[in-house]
C-alpha positions in Angstrom: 0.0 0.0 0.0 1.2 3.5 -0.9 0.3 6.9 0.8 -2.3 7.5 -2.1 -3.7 4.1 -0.6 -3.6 5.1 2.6 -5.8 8.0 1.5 -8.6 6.1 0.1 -8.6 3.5 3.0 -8.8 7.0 5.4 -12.2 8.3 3.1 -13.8 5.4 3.2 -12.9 4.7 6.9 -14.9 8.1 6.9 -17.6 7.1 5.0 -16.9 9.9 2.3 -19.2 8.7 -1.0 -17.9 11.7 -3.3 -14.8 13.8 -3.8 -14.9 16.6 -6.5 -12.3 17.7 -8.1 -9.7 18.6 -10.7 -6.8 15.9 -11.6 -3.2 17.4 -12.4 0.1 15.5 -12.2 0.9 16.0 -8.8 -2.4 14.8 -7.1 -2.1 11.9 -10.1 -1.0 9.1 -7.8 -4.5 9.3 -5.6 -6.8 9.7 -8.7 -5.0 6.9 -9.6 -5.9 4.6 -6.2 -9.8 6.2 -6.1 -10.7 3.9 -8.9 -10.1 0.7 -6.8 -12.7 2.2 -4.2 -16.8 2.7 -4.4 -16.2 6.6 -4.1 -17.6 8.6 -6.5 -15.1 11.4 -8.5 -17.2 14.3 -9.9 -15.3 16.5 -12.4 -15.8 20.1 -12.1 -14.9 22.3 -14.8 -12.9 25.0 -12.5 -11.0 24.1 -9.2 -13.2 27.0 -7.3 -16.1 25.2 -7.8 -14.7 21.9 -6.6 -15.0 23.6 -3.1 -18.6 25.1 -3.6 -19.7 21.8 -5.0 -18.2 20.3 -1.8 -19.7 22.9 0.4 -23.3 22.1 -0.6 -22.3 18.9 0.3 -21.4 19.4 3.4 -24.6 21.7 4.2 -26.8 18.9 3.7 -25.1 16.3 5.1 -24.1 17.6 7.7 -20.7 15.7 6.7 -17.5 17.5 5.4 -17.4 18.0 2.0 -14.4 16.9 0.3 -12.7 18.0 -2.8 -8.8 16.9 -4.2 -6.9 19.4 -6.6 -3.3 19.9 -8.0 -0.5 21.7 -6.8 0.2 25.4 -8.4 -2.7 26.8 -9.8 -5.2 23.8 -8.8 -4.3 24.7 -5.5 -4.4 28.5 -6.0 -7.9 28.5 -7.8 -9.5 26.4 -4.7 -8.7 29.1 -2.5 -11.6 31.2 -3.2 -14.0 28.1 -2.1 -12.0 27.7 0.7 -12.1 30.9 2.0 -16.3 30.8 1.1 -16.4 28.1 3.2 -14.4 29.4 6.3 -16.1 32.3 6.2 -19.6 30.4 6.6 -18.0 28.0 8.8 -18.5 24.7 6.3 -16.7 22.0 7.0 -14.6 20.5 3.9 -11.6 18.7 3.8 -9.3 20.2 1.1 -6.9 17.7 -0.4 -4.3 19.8 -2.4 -1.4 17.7 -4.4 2.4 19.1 -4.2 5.9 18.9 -6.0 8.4 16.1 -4.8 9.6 17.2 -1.0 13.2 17.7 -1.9 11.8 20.2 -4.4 9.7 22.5 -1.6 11.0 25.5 -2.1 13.0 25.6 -5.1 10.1 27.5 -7.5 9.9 24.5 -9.4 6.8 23.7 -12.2 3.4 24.3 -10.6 5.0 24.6 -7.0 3.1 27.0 -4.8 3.3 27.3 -0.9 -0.6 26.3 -0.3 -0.4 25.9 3.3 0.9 29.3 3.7 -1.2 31.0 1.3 -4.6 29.5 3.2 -3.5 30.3 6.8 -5.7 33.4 7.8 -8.6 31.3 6.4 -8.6 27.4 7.1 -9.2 26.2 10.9 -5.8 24.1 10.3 -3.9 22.9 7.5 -1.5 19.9 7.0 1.8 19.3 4.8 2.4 15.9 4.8 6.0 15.1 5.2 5.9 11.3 6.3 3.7 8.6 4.5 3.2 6.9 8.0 1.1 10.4 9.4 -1.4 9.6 6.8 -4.0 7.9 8.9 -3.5 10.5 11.5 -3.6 13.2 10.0 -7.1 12.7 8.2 -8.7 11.5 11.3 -7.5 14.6 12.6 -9.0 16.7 9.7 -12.3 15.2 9.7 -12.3 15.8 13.5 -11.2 19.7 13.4 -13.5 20.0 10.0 -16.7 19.5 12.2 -16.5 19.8 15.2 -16.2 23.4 17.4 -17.0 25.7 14.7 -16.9 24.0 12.0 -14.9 24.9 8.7 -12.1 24.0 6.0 -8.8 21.8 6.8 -6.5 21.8 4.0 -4.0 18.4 3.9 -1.0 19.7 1.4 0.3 16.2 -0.1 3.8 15.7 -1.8 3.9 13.2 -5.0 6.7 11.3 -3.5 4.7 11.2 -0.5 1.5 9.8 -2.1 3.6 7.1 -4.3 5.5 6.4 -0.6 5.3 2.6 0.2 3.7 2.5 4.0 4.7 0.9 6.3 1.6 -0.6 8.5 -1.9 1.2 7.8 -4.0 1.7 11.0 -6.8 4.4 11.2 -7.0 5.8 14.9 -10.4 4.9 16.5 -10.4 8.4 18.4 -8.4 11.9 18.1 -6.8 13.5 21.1 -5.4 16.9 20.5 -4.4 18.7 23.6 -4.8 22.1 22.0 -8.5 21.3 20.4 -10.8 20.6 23.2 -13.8 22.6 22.1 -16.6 23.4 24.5 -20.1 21.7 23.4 -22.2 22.3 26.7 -23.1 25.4 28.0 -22.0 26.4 31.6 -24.9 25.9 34.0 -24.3 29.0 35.9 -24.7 30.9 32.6 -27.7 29.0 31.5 -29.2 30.4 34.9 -28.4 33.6 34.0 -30.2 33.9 30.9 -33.2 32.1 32.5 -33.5 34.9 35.0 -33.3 37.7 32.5 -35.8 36.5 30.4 -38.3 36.1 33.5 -37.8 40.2 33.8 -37.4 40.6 29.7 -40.8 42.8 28.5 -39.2 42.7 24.7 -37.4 39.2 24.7 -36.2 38.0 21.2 -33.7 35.6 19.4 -31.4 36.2 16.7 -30.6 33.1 15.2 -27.2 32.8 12.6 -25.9 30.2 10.3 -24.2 28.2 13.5 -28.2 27.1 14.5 -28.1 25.0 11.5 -24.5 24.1 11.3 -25.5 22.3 14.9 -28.5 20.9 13.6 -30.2 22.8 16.4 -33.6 23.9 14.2 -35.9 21.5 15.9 -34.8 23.0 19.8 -34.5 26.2 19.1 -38.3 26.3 17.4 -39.3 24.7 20.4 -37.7 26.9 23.2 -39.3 29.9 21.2 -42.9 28.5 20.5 -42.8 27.3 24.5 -41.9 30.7 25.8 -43.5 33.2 23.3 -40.5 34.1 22.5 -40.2 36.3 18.9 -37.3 34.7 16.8 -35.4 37.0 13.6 -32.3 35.6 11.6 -29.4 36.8 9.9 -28.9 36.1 6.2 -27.3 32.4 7.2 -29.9 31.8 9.8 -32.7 32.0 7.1 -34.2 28.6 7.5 -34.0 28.2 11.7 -37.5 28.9 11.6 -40.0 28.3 8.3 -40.6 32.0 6.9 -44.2 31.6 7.6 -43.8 30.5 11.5 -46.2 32.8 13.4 -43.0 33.3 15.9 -40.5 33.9 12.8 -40.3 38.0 12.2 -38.1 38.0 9.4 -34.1 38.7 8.6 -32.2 41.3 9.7 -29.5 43.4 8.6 -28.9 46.3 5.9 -31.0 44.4 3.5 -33.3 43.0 5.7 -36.8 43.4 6.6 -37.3 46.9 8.1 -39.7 44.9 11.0 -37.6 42.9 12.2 -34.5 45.6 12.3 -37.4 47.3 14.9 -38.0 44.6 16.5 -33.9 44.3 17.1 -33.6 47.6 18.5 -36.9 48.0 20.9 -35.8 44.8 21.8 -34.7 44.4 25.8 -33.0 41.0 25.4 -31.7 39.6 22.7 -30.4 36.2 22.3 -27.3 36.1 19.6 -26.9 32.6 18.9 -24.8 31.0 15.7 -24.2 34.3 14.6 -20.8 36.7 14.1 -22.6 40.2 15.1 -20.7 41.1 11.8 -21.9 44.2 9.7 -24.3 42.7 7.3 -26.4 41.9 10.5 -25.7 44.5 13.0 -24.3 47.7 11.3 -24.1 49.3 14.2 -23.5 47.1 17.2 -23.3 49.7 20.1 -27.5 49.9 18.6 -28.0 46.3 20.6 -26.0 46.7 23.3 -27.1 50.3 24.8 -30.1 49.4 27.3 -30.1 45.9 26.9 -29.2 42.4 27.7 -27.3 40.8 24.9 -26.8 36.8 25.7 -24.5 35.9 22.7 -24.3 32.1 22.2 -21.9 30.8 20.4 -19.5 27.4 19.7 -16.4 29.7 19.4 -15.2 31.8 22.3 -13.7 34.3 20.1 -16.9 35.4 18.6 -18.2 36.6 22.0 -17.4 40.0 22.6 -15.7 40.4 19.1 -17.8 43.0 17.5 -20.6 43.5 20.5 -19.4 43.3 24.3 -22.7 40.5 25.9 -24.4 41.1 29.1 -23.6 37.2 29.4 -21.4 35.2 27.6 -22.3 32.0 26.6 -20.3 29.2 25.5 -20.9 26.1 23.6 -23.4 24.4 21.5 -26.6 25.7 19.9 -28.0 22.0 20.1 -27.0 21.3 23.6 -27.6 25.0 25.2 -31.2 25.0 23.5 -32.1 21.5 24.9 -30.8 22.7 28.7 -32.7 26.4 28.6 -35.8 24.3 27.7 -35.5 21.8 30.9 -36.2 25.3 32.5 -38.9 26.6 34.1 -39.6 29.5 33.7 -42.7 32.4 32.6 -42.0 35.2 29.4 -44.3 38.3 29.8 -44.1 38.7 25.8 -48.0 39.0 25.1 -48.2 42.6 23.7 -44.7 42.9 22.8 -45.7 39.9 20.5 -48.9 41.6 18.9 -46.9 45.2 18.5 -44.2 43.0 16.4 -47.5 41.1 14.5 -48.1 44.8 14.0 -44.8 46.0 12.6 -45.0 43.1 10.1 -48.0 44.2 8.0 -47.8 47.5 8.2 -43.9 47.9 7.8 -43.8 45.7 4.3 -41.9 46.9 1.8 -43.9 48.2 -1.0 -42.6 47.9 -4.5 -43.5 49.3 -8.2 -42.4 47.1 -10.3 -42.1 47.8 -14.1 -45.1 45.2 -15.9 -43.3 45.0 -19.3 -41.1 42.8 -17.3 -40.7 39.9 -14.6 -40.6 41.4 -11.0 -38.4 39.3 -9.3 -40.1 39.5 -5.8 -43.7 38.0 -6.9 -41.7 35.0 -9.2 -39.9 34.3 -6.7 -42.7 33.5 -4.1 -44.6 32.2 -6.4 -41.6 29.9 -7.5 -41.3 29.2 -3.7 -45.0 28.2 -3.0 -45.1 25.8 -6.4 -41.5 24.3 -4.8 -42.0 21.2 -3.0 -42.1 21.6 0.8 -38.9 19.9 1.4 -37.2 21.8 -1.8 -33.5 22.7 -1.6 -32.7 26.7 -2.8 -29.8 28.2 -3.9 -29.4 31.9 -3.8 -26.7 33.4 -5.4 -24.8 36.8 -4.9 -25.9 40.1 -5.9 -29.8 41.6 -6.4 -31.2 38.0 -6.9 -29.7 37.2 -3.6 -31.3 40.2 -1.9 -34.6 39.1 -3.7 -34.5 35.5 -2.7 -33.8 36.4 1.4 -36.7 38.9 1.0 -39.5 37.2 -0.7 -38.5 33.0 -1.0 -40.5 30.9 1.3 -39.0 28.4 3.4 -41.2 25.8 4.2 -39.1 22.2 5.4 -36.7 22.8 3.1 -33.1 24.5 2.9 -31.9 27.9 1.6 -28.5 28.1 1.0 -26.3 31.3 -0.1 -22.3 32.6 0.3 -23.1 35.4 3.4 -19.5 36.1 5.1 -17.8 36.6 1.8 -20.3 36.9 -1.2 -18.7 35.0 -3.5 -20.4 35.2 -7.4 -21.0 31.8 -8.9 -21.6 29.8 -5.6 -25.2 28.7 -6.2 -24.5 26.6 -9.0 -21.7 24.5 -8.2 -23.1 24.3 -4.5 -26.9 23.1 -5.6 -25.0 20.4 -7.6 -23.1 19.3 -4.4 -26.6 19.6 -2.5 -28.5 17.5 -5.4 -25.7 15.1 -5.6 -26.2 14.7 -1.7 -29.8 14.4 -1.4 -30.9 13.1 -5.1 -34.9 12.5 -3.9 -35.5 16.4 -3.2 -36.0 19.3 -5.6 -32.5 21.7 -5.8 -33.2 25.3 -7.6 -30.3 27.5 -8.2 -30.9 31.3 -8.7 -28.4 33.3 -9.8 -28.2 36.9 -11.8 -26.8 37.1 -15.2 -23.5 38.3 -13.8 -22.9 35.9 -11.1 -23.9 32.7 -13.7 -21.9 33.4 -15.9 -18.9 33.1 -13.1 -19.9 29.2 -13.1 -21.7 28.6 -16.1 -18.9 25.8 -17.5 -20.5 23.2 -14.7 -23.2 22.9 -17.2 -20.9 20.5 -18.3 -20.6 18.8 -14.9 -24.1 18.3 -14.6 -24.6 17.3 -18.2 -21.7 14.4 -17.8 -22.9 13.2 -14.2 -26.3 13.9 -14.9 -27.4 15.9 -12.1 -30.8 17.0 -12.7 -30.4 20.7 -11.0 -32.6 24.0 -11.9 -31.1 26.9 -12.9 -33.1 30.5 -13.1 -31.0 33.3 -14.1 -32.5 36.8 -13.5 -31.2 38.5 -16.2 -31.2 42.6 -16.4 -27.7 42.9 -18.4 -25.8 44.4 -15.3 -24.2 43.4 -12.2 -27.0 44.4 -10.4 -25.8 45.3 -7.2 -23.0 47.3 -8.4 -25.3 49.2 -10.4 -27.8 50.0 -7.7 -25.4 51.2 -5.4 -23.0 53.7 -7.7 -27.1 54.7 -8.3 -27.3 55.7 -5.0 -24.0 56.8 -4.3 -22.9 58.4 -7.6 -25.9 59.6 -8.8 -26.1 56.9 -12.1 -22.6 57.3 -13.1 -21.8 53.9 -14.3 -18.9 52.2 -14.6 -17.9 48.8 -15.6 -21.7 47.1 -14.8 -22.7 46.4 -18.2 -23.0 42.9 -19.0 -23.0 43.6 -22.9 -21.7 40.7 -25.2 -23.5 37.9 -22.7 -24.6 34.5 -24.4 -27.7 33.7 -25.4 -28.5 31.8 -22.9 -31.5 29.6 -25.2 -28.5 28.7 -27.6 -25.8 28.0 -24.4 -28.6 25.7 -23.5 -28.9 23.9 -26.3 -25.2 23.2 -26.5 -25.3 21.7 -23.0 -28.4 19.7 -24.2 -30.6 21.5 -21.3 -34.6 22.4 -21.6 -35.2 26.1 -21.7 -37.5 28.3 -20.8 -38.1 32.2 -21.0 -40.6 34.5 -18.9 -40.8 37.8 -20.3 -42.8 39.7 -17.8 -45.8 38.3 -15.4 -48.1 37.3 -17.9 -47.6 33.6 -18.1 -45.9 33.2 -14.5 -47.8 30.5 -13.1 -47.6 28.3 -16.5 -43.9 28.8 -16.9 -43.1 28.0 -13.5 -45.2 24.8 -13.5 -43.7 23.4 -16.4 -40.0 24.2 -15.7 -40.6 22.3 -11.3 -43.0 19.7 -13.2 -40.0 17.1 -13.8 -37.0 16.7 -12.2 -34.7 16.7 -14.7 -32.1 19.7 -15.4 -33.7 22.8 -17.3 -32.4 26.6 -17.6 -35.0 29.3 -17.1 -34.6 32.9 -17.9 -36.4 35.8 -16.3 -36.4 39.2 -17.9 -35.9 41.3 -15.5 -36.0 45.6 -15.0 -32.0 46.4 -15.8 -33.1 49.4 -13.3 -35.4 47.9 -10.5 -34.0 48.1 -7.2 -32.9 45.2 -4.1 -36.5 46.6 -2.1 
């Protein structure tokens, strides 16, 4: 057995089904041992996208995602998914191929220092220097990848190293690292803290980030709020915590969020922060939930407490386990009219639009594309307006929304629905993107043509970068430059070359019909919307 070997053996030891990817001579030798295992290789068209496609995955699964790439620019063009996924605190194991080990160093063909270049955003990274630290080292991964707050490891692996005969392969039962202990259960002293604030809150509510779904926490969280009364609002990774039309669910918050809930946040006199950053997308002005109030800011990683807001009570550990312990609690929340004022603020405080009828407005076809989804449907947001629109107006019911929020990366929704379809082939996966951001991953037509992975594709097309446009609007008075998205495909002929269905909506006319036909199979299809060039995000 070789290290390559030793690789496979570790995956499957794992129970990793999938790896994406890119194959280059330096990550040759473990291409080479996949095809004596039952792992599946999917071949993406651009390294970037091996990492998104492994990061919708993971978000299903609830497994890392993994992904294997060359050395030089393989490794170099995966950093952008890698640093999607840290941001957003996905857990994938990166699997980057390197030059012989006597040639580190030496600026030799497709050499490039990948664990260096990763540092400020991978939880830990590996360069393998011994085929015997195999095994250990990938257990190690796995465990750093998802547990704690979860995110990218990055395992840097030498040619010689991979095609190194080993010496006896045994893969560790358990990990012990004395440095990585993190905490999972929250302190009972601080737990009866929060307990006794909430008994003298008047204007209790939760903020729920990304982390409530990264720890599978949904279910107790719902609970703990639907017991107590207890108003619950979300950040742009939280959308999902609670289904949109939960009568205790008041919406996301943040610059581009729902004006209701952003009142709700700030005549709020508790607020639970829990699986979120307090970063400025969110909270733009975090002195705002701070001044005459209790924050309680849960969270798996200590250094996110107190990093942009300074918390009334700290809170350490696990969404999951903290949510499960607060509920074992007795306790009463006096929430009944701060409840109907925020029942209130939502209809009267809705955002009214104007939209231009000789086109498709984007925030009716896209609840209408949410109510004709089925209720367990996966959707894909990508960056830009049509992200704005799908956090505003898309419907979850018992399904998943999933977007890039911490960096915004264009082209995610693509590559990431095909990891999510390839991860849970029996539910419906959508991915909407704008005519900018698909055509940043338009090439994994191909993917999904070869592996046949039936995934939906709606680009919103207005012939700009959308959100580029609307802000030099606003902030240089229509004085554009470098937003036009002039000399674009035709996206009916791109289609046909990728053998895809197509369809076209022009404006609202024949909504309903269009939208029927392209959920009624599940089968891969390409639908374009026509949309304003000058509407606006609200």
């Amino acid at each position: 057995m070789n290290g390559a070997d030793a690789i496979i053996k570790c995956l499957e030891a794992e129970d990793v089904k999938m790896v994406f990817g890119y194959p280059g001579v330096a990550i040759c030798p473990f291409y080479n041992s996949i095809l004596e295992s039952e792992i599946r290789t999917i071949l993406i068209r651009t390294e970037q996208n091996a990492a998104h496609a492994a990061s919708g995955l993971a978000r299903i699964t609830g497994k890392p995602g993994v992904c294997a790439v060359t050395s030089g620019p393989g490794a170099t063009n995966v950093i952008t998914g890698i640093a999607t996924a840290f941001a957003d605190s996905i857990p994938l194991v990166v699997i980057t191929g390197q030059v012989n080990s006597e040639l580190l160093g030496s600026d030799v063909f497709q050499e490039a220092d990948i664990t260096g270049a990763v540092e400020s955003f991978v939880k830990y990274s590996y360069l393998v220097k011994n085929v015997n630290d195999i095994p250990r080292i990938f257990k190690e991964a796995f465990h750093i990848a998802n547990t704690g707050r979860k995110g990218p490891v990055l395992i840097d692996i030498p040619i010689d190293i991979q095609n190194a005969a080993i010496s006896r392969f045994t893969y560790p039962d358990t990990v012990n690292m004395r440095t990585y202990k993190p905490t999972v259960k929250g302190h009972a002293v601080q737990i009866k803290k929060v307990i006794k604030e909430l008994e003298k809150a008047k204007r209790p509510i939760i903020c729920a980030g990304g982390g409530v779904l990264l720890s599978e926490a949904e279910e107790e969280l719902r609970a703990f709020a639907s017991n107590h009364q207890i108003p619950v609002v979300s950040t742009m990774m939280g959308i999902g915590v609670m289904p949109t039309r939960h009568p205790m669910y008041f919406g996301m918050v943040g610059n581009n969020g729902k004006a209701y809930a952003n009142r709700a946040m700030n005549e709020a006199d508790l607020i639970i922060m829990v699986g979120a950053r307090v970063a400025d997308r969110a909270i733009s002005q975090p002195d705002l939930i701070t001044k005459g109030k209790v924050l309680v800011h849960i969270d798996v990683d200590p250094a996110e407490i107190g990093k942009n807001a300074g918390p009334t009570i700290p809170l350490v550990g696990d969404a999951k386990h903290i949510f499960r312990d607060l509920d074992k609690e007795e306790f009463t929340c006096n929430s009944a009219e701060w409840l109907e004022a925020l029942k209130s603020y939502r209809e009267t405080m809705a955002p009214k639009r104007n939209p231009n009828p000789d086109y498709v407005d984007p925030a009716v076809f896209i609840t209408k594309l949410s109510e004709k989804m089925q209720d367990d449907a996966i959707y894909v947001a990508d960056v830009g307006q049509n992200q704005i629109w799908s956090c505003g107006y898309h419907i979850v019911k018992d399904g998943r929304f999933l977007t890039s929020g911490g960096m915004g990366t264009m082209g995610y929704s693509i590559p990431a629905a095909m990891g999510a379809k390839l991860a849970a082939p029996d539910k419906q996966v959508v991915a909407v993107c704008g005519d900018g951001s698909f055509q940043m991953s338009m090439m994994e037509l191909a993917t999904i043509r070869q592996h046949d992975v039936p995934v939906k594709i709606i680009v919103l097309k207005n012939n700009y970068l959308g959100m580029v446009r609307e802000y030099q609007h606003y902030t240089y008075k229509d004085h554009y430059s470098v937003v036009d998205l002039s000399g674009s495909p035709d996206l009916e002929k791109l289609a046909t070359a990728y053998d895809l269905d197509f369809l076209r909506l022009e404006n609202m006319e024949k909504c309903d019909e269009v939208i029927d036909a392209f959920l009624k199979e599940d089968k891969s299809m390409l639908l374009e919307c026509l949309v304003d060039p000058m509407d606006l995000v609200k």
